[in-house]
C-alpha atoms as one frame of an Amber mdcrd trajectory, in Angstrom:
protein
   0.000   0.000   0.000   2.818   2.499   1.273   4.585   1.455  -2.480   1.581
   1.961  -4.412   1.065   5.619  -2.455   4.513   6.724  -2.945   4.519   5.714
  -6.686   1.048   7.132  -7.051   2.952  10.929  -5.702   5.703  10.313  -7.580
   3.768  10.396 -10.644   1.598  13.292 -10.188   5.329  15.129  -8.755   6.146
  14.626 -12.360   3.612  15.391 -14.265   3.479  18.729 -11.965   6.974  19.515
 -12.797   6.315  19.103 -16.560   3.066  21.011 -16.183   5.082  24.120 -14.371
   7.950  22.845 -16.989   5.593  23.578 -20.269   3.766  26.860 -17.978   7.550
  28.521 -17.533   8.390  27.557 -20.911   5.242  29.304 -22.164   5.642  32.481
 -20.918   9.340  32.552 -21.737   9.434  31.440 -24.826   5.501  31.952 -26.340
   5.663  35.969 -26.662   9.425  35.489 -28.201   7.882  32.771 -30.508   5.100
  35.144 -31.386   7.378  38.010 -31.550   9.104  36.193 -34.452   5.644  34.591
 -36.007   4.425  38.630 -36.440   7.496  39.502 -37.958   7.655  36.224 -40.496
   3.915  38.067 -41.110   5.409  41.577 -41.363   8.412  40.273 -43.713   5.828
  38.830 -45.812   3.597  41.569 -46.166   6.306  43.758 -46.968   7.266  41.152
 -49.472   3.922  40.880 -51.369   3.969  45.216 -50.863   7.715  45.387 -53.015
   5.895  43.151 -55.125   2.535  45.097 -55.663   5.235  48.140 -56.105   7.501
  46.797 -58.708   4.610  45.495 -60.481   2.885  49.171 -60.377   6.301  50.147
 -61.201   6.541  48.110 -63.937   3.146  48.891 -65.030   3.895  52.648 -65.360
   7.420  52.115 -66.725   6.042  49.746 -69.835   3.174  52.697 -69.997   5.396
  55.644 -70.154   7.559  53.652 -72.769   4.596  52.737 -74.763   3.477  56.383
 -74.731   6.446  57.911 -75.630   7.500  55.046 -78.089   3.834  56.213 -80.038
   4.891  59.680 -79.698   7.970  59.127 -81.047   6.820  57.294 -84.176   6.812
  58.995 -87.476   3.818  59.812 -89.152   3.837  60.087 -93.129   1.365  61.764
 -94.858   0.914  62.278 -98.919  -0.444  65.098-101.091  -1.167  64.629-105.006
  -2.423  67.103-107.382  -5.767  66.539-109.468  -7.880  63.151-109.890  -9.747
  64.006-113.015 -11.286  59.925-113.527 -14.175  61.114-116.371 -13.483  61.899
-120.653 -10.091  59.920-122.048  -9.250  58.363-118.607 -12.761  56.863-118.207
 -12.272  55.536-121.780  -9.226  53.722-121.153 -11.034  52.300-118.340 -13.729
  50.865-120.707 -11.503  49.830-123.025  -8.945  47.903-120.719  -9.898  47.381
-117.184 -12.571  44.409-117.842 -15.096  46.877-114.913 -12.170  46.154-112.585
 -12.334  49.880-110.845  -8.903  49.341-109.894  -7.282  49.458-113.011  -6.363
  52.903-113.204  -4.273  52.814-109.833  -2.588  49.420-110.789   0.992  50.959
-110.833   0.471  53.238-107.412  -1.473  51.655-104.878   0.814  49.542-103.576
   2.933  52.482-102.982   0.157  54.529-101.538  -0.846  52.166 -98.899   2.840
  52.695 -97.314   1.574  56.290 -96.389  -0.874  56.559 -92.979  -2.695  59.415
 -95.397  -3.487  60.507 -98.397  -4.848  63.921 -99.884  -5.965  64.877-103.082
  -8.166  67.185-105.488 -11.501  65.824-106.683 -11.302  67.248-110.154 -15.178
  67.351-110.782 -18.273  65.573-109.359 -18.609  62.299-108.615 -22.349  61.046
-108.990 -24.518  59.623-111.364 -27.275  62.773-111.535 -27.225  66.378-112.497
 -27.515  67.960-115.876 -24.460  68.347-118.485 -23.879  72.410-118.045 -21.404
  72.028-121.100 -18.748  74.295-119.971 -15.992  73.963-122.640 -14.824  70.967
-120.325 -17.113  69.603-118.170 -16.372  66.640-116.156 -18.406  63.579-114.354
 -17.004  60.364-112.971 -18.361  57.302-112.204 -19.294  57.059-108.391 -17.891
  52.993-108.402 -14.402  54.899-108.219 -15.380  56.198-104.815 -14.941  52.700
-102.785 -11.597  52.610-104.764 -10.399  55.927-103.983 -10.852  55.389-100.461
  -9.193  51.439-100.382  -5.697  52.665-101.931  -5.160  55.242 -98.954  -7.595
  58.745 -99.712  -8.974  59.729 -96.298  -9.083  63.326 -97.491 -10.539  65.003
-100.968 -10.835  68.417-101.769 -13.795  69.128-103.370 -12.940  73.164-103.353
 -12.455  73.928-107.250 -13.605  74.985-110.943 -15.045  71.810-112.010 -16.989
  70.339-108.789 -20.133  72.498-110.410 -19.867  71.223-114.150 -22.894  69.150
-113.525 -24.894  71.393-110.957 -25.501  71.178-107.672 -27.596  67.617-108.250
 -24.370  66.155-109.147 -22.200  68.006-106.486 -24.117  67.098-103.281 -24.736
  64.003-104.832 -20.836  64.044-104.413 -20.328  65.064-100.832 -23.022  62.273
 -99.831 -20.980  59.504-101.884 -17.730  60.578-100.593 -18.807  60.870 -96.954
 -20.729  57.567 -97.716 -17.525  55.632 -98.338 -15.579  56.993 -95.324 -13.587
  60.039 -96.976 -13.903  63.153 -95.223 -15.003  66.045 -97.684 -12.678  68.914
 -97.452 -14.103  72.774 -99.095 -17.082  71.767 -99.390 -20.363  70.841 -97.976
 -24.224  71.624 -97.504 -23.609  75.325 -96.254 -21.235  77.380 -95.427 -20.177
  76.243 -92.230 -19.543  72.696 -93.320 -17.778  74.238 -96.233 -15.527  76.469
 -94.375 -15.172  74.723 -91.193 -11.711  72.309 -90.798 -11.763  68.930 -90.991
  -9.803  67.083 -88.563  -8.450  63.895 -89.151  -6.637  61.972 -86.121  -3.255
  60.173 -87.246  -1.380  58.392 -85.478  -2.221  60.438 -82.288  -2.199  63.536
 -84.211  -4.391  66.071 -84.865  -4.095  67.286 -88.049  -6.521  69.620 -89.622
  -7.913  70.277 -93.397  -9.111  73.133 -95.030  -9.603  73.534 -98.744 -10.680
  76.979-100.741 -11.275  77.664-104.157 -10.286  80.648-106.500 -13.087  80.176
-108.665 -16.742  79.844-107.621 -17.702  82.853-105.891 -21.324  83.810-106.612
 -22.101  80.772-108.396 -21.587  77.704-106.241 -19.450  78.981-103.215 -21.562
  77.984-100.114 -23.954  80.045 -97.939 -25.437  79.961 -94.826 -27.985  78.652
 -96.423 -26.999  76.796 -99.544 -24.651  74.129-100.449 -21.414  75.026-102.514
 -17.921  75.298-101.840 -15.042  77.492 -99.755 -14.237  80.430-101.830 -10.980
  82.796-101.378 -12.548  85.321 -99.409  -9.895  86.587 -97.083 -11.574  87.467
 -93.701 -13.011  83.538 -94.124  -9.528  82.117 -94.656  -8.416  83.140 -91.739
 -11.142  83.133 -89.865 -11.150  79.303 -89.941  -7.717  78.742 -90.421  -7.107
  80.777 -87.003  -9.931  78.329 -85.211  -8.344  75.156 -86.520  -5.393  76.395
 -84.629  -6.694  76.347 -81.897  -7.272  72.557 -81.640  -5.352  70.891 -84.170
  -2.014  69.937 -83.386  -0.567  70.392 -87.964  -2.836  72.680 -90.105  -2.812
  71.966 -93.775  -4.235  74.735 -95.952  -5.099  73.030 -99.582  -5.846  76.515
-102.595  -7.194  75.537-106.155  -5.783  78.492-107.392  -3.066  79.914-110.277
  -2.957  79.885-113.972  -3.016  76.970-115.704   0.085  75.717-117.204   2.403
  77.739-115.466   5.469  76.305-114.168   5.903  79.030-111.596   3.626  80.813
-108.935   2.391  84.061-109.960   1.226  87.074-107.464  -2.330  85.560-106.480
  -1.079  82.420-105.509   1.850  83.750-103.382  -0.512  86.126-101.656  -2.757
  83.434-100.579  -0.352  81.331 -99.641   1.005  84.125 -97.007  -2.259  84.984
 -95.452  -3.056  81.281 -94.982   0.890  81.044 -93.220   0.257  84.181 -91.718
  -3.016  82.711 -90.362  -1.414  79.864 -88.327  -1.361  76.797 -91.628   1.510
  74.642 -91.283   1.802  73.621 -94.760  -0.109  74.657 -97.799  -0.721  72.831
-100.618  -1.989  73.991-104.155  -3.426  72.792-107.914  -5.124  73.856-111.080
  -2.343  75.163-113.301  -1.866  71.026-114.120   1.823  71.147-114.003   4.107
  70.864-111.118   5.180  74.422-109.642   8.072  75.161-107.153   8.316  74.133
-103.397   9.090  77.337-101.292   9.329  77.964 -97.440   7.689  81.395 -95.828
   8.197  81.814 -92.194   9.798  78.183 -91.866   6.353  76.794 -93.288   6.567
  74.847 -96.723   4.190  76.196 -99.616   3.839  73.452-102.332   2.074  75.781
-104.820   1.127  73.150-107.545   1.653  69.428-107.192   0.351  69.552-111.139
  -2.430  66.085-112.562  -2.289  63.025-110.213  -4.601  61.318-112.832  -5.252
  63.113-115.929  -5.772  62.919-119.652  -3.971  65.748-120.885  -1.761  63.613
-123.228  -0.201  66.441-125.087   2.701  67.374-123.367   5.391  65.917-120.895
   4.707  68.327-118.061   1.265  67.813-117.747   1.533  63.925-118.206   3.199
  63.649-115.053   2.604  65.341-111.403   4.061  65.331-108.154   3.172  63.678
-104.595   4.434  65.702-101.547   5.628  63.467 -98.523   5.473  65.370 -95.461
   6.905  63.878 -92.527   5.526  64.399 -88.618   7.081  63.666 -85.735   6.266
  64.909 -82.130   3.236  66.295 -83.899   5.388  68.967 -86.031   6.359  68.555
 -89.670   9.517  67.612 -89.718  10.123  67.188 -93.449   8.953  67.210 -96.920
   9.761  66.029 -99.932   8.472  66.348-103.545   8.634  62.988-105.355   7.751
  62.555-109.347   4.207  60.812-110.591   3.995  59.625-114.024   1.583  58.932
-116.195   1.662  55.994-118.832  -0.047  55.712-122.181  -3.232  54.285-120.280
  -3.230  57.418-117.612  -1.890  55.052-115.241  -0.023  57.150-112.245   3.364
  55.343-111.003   5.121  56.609-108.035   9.248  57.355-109.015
């Protein structure tokens, strides 16, 4: 009895001592243990923060680079002189083409797609109504060349000149519809004055560049009203009126003048005055036709003044000079022109443009 008593205390001496054992332990070693557990936690967290922060990081850096990568891209843009599509061209068409509306673009489109824009004159309505007004030349194309005009690179057309009334103004709002129809904005032109006058602004690339197209010849006949449908004239309080508001928003201003004598290799007085109150307005680059023959490339107040880029697509077979045209590359970087340069377009026996 005495044995099984004293092994009986033994054993709950023991368990006692590992009881105080594990309670001394505890509070020795438990807040030191949890001490460490909190900062594992803390260490973590901080972890998954630098993580969070390098990926932000990251995030902002790829951003910014993307951005200014965008930014830094060049932007090239093409002007060509006047796309008269009606009379001997139209003929070849018939004759050659088998209704494919491509045909007469077969040498230059490939070429044109390489440029994020192109501009050009609309030599003459494009529609199947109005009535014949036969002026000495008066011109209507087939409206299956719109479609075409805008796949091989035309966002823009100028509308703004002496042949967009040959068939009335049937046959030139007929034109505007078409052409707005098939995605290309219509530039000097429109249902009244204000849509006439007013820029068009076309976003490339990130940059806003603005169009505005006038006309030497019109006034009083078909040059747009408040209230009637026609085209931008050359009246100067206009000009740079509108020029001055596209300034305002637009980040290049391109001033396009049907304007000059025809078949004139130089600029005469007219030309260079409009040319200098469009500048003098805020353009950054004015472009010009109707004389049908290339004319010289000058700069006014740093600001490049093509003032005839001549027939893009024409068929005025009988001489050299009006058998071939030019096609202005201007160059934008950091939304400023940068560059320009005039390259040669020439016409084959079929009126075909190729870029040279």
């Amino acid at each position: 009895m005495e044995r099984g008593f004293v092994k009986k205390l033994s054993e709950m001496i023991l368990e006692g001592f590992v009881l105080a054992l594990v309670i001394f332990l505890g509070t020795q070693i438990g807040p030191a243990v949890l001490t460490i557990w909190g900062n594992i936690n803390q260490i973590n967290a901080s972890i998954a923060k630098t993580k969070n922060l390098e990926k932000m990081i990251a995030t902002v850096v790829m951003s910014r680079d993307l951005t200014e990568l965008k930014n830094s891209e060049e932007t090239t843009l093409a002007f060509v002189g006047d796309i008269m599509l009606d009379r001997g061209v139209y003929s070849k068409f018939v004759k050659n083409a088998n209704g494919d509306y491509n045909f007469p673009f077969a040498n230059i489109k490939n070429d044109l797609a390489k440029y994020d824009l192109v501009f050009g004159n609309l030599e003459g309505p494009m529609s199947d109504k109005g009535t014949d007004f036969h002026n000495l030349y008066s011109f209507r194309m087939d409206p299956s060349f719109a479609p075409v005009l805008r796949d091989i690179g035309f966002k823009v057309l100028s509308v703004a000149n002496n042949h967009i009334y040959n068939w009335g103004r049937l046959a030139m709002e007929d034109t505007f519809t078409r052409l707005k129809e098939n995605k290309i904005v219509v530039s000097g032109g429109g249902m009244n004055e204000e849509e006439a006058y007013n820029a068009d602004v076309v976003d490339v690339n990130g940059t806003k560049v603005a169009f505005l197209s006038f006309s030497q010849f019109g006034l009083g006949e078909y040059s747009a009203t408040a209230s009637s449908s026609g085209v931008a004239v050359t009246d100067q309080g206009k000009v740079e009126k509108y020029v001055r508001e596209a300034r305002v928003f637009a980040d290049v201003v391109v001033v396009s003048y049907h304007f000059g004598e025809e078949y004139q290799k130089a600029p005469n007085t007219f030309q260079k005055k409009w040319a200098k109150i469009a500048v003098d307005a805020g353009a950054d680059l004015v472009v010009g036709g109707h004389p049908h023959v290339v004319e010289s490339v000058e700069q006014y107040k740093n600001v490049y003044i093509a003032y005839s880029l001549g027939n893009f697509i024409f068929d005025q077979y009988f001489s050299s000079d009006t058998m071939a045209g030019g096609l202005l590359e201007v160059k934008i970087k950091d939304k400023k022109i940068t560059s320009v340069n005039l390259r040669k377009v020439q016409m084959n026996a079929e009126y075909q443009p190729e870029l040279l």
